[in-house]
C-alpha positions in Angstrom: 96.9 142.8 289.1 97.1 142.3 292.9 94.9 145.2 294.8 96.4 145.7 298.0 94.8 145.7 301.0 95.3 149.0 301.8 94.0 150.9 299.3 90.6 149.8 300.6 91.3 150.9 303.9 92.7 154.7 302.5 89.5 155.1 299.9 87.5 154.5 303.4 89.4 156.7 305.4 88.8 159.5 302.6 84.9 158.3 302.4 84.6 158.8 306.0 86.8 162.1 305.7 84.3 163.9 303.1 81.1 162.2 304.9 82.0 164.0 308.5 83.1 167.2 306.9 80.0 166.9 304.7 77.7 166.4 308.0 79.7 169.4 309.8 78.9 171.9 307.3 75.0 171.0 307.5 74.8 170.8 311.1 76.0 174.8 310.6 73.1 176.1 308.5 70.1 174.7 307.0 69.8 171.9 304.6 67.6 170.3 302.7 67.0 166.6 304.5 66.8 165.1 301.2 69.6 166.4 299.5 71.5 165.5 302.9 70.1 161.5 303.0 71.0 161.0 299.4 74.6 162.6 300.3 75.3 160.3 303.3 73.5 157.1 300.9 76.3 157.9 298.0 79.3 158.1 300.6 77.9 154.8 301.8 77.4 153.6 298.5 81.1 154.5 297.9 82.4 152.5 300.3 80.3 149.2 300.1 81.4 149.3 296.8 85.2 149.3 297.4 84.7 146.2 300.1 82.5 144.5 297.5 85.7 144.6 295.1 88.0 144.2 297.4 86.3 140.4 298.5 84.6 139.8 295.3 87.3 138.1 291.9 89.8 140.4 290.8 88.8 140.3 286.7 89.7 143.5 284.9 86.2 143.8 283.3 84.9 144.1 286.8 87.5 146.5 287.4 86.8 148.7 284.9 82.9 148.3 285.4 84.0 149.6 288.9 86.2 152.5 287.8 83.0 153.6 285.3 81.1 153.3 288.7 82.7 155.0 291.0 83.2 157.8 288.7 79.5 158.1 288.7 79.3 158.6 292.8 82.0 160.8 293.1 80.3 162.9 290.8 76.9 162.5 292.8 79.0 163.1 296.0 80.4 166.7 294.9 77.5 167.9 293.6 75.5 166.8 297.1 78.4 167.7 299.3 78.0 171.2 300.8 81.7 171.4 302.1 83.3 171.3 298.9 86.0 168.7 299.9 84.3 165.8 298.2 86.8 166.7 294.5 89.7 165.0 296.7 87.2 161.4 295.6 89.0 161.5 292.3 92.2 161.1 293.1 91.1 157.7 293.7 90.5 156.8 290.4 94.1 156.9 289.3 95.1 155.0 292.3 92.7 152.0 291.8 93.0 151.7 288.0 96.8 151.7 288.9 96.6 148.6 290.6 93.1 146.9 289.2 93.7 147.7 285.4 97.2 148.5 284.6 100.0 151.6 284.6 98.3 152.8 281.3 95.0 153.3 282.2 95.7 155.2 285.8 98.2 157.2 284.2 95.5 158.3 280.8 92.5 158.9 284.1 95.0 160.9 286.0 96.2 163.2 282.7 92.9 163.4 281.8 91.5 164.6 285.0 94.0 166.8 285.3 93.1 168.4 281.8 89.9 168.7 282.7 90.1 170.2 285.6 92.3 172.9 284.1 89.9 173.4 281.2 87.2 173.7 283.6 89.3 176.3 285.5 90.7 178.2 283.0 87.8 178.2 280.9 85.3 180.1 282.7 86.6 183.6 283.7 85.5 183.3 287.4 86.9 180.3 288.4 90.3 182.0 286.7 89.8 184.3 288.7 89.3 182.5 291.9 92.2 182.1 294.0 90.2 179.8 295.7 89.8 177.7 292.9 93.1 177.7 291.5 94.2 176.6 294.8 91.6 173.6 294.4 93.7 172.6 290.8 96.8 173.0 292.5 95.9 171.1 295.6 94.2 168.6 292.8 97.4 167.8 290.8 99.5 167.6 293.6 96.8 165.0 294.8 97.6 162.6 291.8 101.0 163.0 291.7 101.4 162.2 295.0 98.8 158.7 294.4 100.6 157.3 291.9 104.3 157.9 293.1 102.4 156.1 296.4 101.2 153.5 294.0 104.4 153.1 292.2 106.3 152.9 295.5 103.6 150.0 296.9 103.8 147.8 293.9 107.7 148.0 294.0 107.2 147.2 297.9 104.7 144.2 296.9 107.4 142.9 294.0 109.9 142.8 296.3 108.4 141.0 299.0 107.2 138.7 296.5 110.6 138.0 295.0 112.5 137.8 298.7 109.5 135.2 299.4 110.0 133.2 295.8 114.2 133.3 296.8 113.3 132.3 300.0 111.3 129.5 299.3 113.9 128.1 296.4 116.7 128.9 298.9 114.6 126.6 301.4 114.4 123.9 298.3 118.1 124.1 297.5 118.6 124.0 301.2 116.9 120.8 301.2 118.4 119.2 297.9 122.3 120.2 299.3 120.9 117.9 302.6 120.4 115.6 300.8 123.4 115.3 298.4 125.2 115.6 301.9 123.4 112.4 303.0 124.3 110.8 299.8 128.0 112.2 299.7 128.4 110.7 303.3 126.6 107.3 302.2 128.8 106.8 299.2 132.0 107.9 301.2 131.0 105.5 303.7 130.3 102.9 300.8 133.9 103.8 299.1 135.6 103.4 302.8 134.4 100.6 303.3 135.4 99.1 299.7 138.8 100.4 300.1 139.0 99.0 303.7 138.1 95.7 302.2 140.3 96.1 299.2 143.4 96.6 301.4 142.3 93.7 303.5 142.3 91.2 301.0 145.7 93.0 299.2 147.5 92.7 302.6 146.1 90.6 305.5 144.5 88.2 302.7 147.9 87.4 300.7 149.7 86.8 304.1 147.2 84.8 305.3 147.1 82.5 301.3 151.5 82.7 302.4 150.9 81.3 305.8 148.7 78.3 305.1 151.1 77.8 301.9 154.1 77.8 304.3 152.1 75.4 306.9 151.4 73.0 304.2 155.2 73.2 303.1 156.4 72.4 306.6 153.9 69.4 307.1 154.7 68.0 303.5 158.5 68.1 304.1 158.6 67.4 308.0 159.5 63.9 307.5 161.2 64.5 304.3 163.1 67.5 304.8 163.6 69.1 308.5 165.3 72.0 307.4 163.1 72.9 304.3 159.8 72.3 306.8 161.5 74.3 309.3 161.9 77.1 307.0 158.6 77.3 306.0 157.9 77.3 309.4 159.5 80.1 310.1 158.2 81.7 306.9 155.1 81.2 308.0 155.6 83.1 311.3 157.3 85.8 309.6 154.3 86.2 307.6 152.0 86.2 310.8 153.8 89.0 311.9 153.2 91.0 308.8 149.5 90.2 308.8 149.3 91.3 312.8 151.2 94.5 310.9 149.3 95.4 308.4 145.8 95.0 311.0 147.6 97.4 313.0 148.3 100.2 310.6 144.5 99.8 309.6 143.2 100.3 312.4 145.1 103.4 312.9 147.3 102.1 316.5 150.7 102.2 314.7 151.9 105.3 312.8 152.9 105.7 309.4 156.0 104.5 308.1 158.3 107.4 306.9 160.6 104.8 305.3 159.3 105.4 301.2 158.3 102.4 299.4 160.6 100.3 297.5 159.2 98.0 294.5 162.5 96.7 293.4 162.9 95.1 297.4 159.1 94.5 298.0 159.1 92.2 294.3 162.0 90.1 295.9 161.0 90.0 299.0 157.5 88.7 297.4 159.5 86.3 295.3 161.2 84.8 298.1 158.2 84.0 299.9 156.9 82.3 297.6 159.3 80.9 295.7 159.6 76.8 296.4 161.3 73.6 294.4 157.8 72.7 293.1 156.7 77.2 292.5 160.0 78.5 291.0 159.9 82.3 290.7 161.9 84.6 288.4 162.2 88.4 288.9 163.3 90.7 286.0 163.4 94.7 286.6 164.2 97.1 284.7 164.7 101.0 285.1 164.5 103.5 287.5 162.5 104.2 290.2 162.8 107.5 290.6 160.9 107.7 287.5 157.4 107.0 288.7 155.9 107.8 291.7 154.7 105.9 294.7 151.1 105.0 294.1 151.9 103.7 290.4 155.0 101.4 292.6 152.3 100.4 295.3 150.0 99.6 292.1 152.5 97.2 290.4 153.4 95.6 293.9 149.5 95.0 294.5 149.1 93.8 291.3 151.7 91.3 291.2 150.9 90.0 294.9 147.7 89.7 293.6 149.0 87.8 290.3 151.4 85.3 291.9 149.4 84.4 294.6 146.1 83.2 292.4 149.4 81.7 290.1 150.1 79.8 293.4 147.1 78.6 294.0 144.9 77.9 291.5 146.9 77.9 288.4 148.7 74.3 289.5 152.2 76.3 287.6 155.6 75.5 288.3 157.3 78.4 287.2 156.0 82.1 286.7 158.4 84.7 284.9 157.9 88.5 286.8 159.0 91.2 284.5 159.1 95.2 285.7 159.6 97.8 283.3 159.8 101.3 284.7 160.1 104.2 282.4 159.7 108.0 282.3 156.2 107.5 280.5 154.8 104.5 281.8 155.4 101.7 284.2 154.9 98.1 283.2 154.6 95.0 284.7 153.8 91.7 283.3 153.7 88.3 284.7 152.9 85.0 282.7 152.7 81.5 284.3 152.7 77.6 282.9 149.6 76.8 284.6 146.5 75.4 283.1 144.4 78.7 282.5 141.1 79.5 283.2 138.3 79.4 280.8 137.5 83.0 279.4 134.3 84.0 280.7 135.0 83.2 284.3 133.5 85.4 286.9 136.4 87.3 288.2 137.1 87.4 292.2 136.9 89.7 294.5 140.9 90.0 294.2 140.9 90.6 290.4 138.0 93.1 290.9 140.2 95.1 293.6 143.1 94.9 291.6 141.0 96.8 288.6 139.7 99.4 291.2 143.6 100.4 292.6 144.4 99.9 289.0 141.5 102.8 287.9 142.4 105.2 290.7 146.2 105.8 289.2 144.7 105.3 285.4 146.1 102.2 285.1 144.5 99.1 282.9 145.2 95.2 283.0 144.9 92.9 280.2 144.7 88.8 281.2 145.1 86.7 278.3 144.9 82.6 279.3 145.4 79.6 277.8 145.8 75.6 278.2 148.9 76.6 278.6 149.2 79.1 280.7 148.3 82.8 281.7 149.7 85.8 281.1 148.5 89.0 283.2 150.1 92.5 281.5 149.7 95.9 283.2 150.4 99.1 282.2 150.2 102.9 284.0 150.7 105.9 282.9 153.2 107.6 284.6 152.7 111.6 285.6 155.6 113.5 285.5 156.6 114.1 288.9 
């Protein structure tokens, strides 16, 4: 056990105690020098031996060595010591096995003592009869009583400040490892911004740019063809530059939010219209309500099927592509198929089809593309929570 630092320093103070009260008494009458000089040696003796434990290893053999010891000079020091106040040595025994050999033995040392000093007391007729001496028991028992609720109270003490130093050092730890999960939170929030910054990017800026340079192709194909056609595209074209300047805007944060809800129904035809030309023809089919699925599963189908018909527009070399909404209570469906050329399966997926998955994951949606030589048909399907 842990031998505190202060029960050194009070089994000096009591050494010190008995030696002065022990020189006192023989500076009052005559005593023999030698019994005197082998007094003042055992008191010395005492207390080198309670610095040598208290610097020397802890081991409860020593301990007890030390106990066996000390029981020996306390016994020398009472019978030198002319004052009589040398008995108060004991109750140190008790008090140091208490905290240099366990509960057990200090509490067996101080019973025992305790027996034996009432066997010695009651057991011889004069001492009985000695108020002097019963005092001496009395003052004895309420010595060790006293020691070991000291003790009990300083090892409590020493337990606690141990346990408000182990909290303290894992609170310091946890301290540290919630810092750090607040880095990481705020790296992987930064990380998820900046994906879903990107995402909307490419959903919104990208598809009107991809309408834009469709529109000025259009108009330079058919300006010596077809004024009016070219000029339409034209203006399509512009209308679409208007919508990307838009949609940078709101990103940014310098317009406000529009209250108006979103539509899918008006957004699909809208979309349709855009892109719908002699050579790209577009058909829109949409069934069902609305008002049966929220917002983000409507702002997933729209994304999706920008996302759809604009790759259909420009990679898939199809002349016609068949949109098909179906909005129900449980689930909200849209599929789109083309009469392009397909894609072999395999091929990496773009940074469009990737996003499209992601808005797709955050409402607990899932898309299935199927291709072939003769087209490709994109289905998707989200689960619609009851609002």
């Amino acid at each position: 056990m842990h031998r505190p630092h202060a029960l050194t320093w009070v089994a000096c103070f009591l050494y010190a105690s008995v030696l002065i009260a022990g020189l006192a008494v023989a500076s009052t009458a005559p005593v023999d020098p030698v019994r005197l000089c082998a007094f003042a040696g055992a008191v010395l003796v005492a207390g080198a031996l309670e610095i040598a434990e208290w610097r020397g290893p802890a081991t409860r053999a020593v301990a007890l060595a030390g106990l066996v010891v000390r029981t020996a000079v306390y016994a020398v020091i009472t019978v030198l010591d002319g004052s009589g106040n040398a008995k108060v040595l004991f109750v140190l025994l008790p008090l140091t096995a208490y905290f240099t050999v366990g509960h057990r033995v200090a509490y067996t040392l101080a019973g025992g003592g305790l027996l034996l000093a009432g066997a010695v007391v009651i057991g011889r007729p004069a001492l009985r009869q000695d108020p002097e001496a019963l005092s001496d028991l009395l003052m004895f028992a309420i010595g060790i009583v006293f020691a070991l609720a000291i003790a009990v109270i300083a090892e409590r003490e020493e337990t606690g400040r141990r346990r408000a130093e182990t909290l303290l050092t894992e609170l310091s730890d946890a301290h540290a490892r919630l810092r750090e999960y607040a880095d990481q939170a705020v790296t992987l929030a930064t990380v998820a911004e900046r994906t879903r910054v990107a995402r909307d990017i490419h959903d919104s800026v990208g598809h009107h740019l991809v309408v834009i340079a469709i529109q000025l192709e259009k108009s330079a194909a058919y300006r010596t063809v077809d004024t009016d056609t070219a000029d339409r595209a034209l203006a399509e074209g512009r209308r679409s530059a208007r919508l990307a300047l838009d949609e940078v805007r709101r990103a940014v944060g310098t317009l406000r939010a529009d209250d108006t809800q979103f539509t899918l129904g008006c957004s699909l035809r809208a979309l349709a219209a855009r892109l719908h030309d002699p050579g790209f023809a577009v058909t829109l089919d949409l069934t069902g309500s609305e008002d049966t699925v929220g917002e983000p599963v409507r702002l997933a189908l729209y994304l999706a099927a920008q996302e759809a018909l604009t790759n259909a527009r420009r990679h898939s070399g199809a002349t016609a592509v068949a949109v098909r909404v179906d909005l129900t209570p449980t689930t909200g469906v849209l599929d789109i198929a083309d009469n392009g050329t397909g894609f072999a399966p395999g091929t990496a997926e773009g940074q469009g089809l990737g996003g499209m998955r992601e808005r797709l994951d955050l409402v607990g949606g899932e898309v299935r593309i199927t291709s072939t030589s003769r087209g490709t048909r994109l289905l998707v399907t989200i689960p619609v929570v009851a609002r």
